[in-house]
C-alpha positions as CSV (number, residue, x, y, z in Angstrom):
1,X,-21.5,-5.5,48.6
2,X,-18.5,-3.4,49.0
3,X,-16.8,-3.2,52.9
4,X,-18.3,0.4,53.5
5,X,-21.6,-1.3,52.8
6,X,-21.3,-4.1,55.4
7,X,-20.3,-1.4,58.0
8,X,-23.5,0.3,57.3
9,X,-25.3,-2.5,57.7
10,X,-23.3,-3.6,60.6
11,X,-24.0,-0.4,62.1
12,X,-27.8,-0.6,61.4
13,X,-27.8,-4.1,62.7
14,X,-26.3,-3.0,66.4
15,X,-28.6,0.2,66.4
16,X,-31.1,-1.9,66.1
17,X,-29.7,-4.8,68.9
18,X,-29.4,-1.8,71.0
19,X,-32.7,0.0,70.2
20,X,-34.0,-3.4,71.3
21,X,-32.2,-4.0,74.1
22,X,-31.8,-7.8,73.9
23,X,-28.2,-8.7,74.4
24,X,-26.2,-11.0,76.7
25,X,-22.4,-11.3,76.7
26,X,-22.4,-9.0,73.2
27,X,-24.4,-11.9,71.3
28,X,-27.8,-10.3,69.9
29,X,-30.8,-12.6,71.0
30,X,-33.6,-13.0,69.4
31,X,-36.6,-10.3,69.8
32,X,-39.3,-12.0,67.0
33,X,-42.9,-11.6,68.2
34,X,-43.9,-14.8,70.5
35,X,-40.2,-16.0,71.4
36,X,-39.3,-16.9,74.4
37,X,-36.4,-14.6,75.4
38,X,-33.9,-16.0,78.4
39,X,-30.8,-14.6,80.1
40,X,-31.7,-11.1,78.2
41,X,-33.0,-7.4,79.3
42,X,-36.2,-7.4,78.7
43,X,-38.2,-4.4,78.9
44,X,-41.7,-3.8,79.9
45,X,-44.1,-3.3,77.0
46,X,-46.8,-0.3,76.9
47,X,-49.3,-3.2,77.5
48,X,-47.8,-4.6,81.0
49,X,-47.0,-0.5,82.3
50,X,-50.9,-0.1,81.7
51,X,-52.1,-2.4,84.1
52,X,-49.5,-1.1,86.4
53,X,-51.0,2.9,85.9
54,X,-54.8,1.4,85.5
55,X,-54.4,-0.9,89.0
56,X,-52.3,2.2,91.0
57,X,-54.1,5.0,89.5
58,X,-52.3,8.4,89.4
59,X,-52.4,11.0,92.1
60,X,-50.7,14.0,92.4
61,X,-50.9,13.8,96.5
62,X,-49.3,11.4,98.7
63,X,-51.4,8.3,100.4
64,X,-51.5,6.5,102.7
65,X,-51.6,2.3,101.8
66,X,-50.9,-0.6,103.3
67,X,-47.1,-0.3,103.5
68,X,-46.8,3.7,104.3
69,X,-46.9,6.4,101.6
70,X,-47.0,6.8,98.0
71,X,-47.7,8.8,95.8
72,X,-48.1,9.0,91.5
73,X,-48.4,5.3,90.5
74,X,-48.0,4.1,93.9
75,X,-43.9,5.1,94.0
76,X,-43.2,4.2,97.8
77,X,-42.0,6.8,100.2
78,X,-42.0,5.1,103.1
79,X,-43.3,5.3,106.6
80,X,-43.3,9.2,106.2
81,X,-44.0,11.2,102.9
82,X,-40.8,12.4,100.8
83,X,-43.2,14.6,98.3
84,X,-45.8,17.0,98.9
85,X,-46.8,16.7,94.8
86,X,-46.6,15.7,92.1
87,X,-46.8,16.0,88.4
88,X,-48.5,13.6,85.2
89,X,-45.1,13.9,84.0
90,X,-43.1,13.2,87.2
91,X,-45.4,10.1,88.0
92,X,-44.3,8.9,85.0
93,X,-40.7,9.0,85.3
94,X,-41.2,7.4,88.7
95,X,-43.1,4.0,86.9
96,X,-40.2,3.9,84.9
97,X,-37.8,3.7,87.7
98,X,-39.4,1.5,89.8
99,X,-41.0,-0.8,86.8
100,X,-36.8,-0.9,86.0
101,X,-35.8,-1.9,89.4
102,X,-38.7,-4.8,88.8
103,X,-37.5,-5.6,85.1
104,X,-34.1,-5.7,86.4
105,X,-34.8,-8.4,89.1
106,X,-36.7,-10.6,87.0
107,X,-34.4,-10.4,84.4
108,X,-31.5,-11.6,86.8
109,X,-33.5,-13.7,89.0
110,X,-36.2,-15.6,86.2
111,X,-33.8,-18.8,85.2
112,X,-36.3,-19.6,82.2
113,X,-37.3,-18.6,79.0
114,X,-40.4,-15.7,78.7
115,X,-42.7,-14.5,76.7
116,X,-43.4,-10.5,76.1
117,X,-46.6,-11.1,78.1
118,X,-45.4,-13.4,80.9
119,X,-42.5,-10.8,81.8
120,X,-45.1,-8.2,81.6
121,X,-47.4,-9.7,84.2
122,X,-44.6,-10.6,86.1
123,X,-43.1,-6.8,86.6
124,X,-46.7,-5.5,87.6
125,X,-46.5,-8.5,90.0
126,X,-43.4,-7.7,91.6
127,X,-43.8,-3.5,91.2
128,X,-47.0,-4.2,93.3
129,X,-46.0,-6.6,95.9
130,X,-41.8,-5.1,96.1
131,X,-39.1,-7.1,94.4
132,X,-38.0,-8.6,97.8
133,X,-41.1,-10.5,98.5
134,X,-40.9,-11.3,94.5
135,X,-37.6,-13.2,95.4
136,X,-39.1,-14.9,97.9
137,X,-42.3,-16.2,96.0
138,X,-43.5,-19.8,95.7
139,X,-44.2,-18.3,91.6
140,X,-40.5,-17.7,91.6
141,X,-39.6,-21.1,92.7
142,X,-42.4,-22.8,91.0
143,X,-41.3,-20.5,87.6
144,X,-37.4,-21.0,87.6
145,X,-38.2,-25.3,88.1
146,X,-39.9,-24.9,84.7
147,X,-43.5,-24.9,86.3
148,X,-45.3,-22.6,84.7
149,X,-48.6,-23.4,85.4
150,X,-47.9,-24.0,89.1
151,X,-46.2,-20.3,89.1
152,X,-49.6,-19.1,86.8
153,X,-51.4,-20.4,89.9
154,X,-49.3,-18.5,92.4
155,X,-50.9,-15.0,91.2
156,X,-54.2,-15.5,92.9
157,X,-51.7,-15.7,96.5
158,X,-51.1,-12.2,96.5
159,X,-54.7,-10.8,97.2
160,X,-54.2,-9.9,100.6
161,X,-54.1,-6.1,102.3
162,X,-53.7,-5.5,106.2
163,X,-55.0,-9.1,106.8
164,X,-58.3,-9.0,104.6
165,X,-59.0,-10.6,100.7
166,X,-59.1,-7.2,99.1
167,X,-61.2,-7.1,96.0
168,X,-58.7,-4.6,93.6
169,X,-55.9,-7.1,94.3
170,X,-58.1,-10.0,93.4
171,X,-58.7,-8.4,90.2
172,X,-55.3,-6.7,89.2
173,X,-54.0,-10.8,90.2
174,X,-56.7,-12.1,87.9
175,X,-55.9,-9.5,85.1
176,X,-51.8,-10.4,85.9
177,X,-52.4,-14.0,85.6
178,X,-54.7,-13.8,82.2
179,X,-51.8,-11.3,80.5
180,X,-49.1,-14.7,81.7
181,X,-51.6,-17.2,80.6
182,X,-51.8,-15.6,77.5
């Protein structure tokens, strides 16, 4: 293999280590099907961003919820609404950015090693629910001291709206736990 070989191949190699998005300290960690990925970016998968879309449902007018307003895939406003509309396309962007400020936090914040589906569950957790109260979970603590079927248990706690048991968060919790378990 002559040099300008190995610099193409090189080159492929970080295109790819980019492209993936797994890297920590400039050392390319591994992104085969099933590992367990710790200390890395992870990103959510098309799987974990549909339960997020399917458990939020889009709407192109703001709402009122528990918390204030949203609007699109439940993108927060606040106590007063920011938008008067919105499009497919511009709800979309908006999961993106607040599914990355989730990614972002468990990525820092999870201390152990997880899978593709466990990360997943985990970001339409803490998109749901806010990253703060995330960081203050039981399923964080329980999680980060290894426990993972203690933190697996800690899904069904976040079921609650205005006081009541409310039956979509029983089941986007269920679904969330099954994508962890599995």
């Amino acid at each position: 293999m002559t040099d300008n070989d190995k610099l193409i191949v090189a080159g492929g190699l970080l295109l790819v280590a980019g492209f993936l998005n797994f890297t920590r300290q400039g050392q390319q960690i591994s992104a085969d099907i099933g590992q367990k990925i710790v200390g890395g970016i992870m990103n959510s998968s098309e799987n974990g961003l549909q339960i997020i879309r399917d458990f939020e449902t889009f709407s192109p007018k703001p709402y009122k919820d528990a918390g204030g307003w949203s609007i699109g895939y439940g993108h927060y406003m606040g106590a007063v609404p920011t938008m008067t509309s919105v499009t497919l396309d511009q709800a979309e962007q908006m999961l993106a950015l607040d599914a990355g400020k989730a990614e972002a936090a468990i990525s820092k914040f999870v201390k152990v090693p997880l899978t593709q589906n466990q990360f997943d569950a985990l970001v339409s957790l803490a998109y749901n629910i806010g990253v703060n109260a995330f960081l203050r979970s039981t399923l964080l603590s329980k999680l980060n001291a290894g426990d993972y079927a203690g933190a697996s248990s800690q899904f069904s706690v976040w079921r609650m709206s205005e006081g009541k048991i409310n039956d979509t968060l029983v089941a986007r919790r269920a679904q969330e736990q099954q994508l962890f378990n599995s």
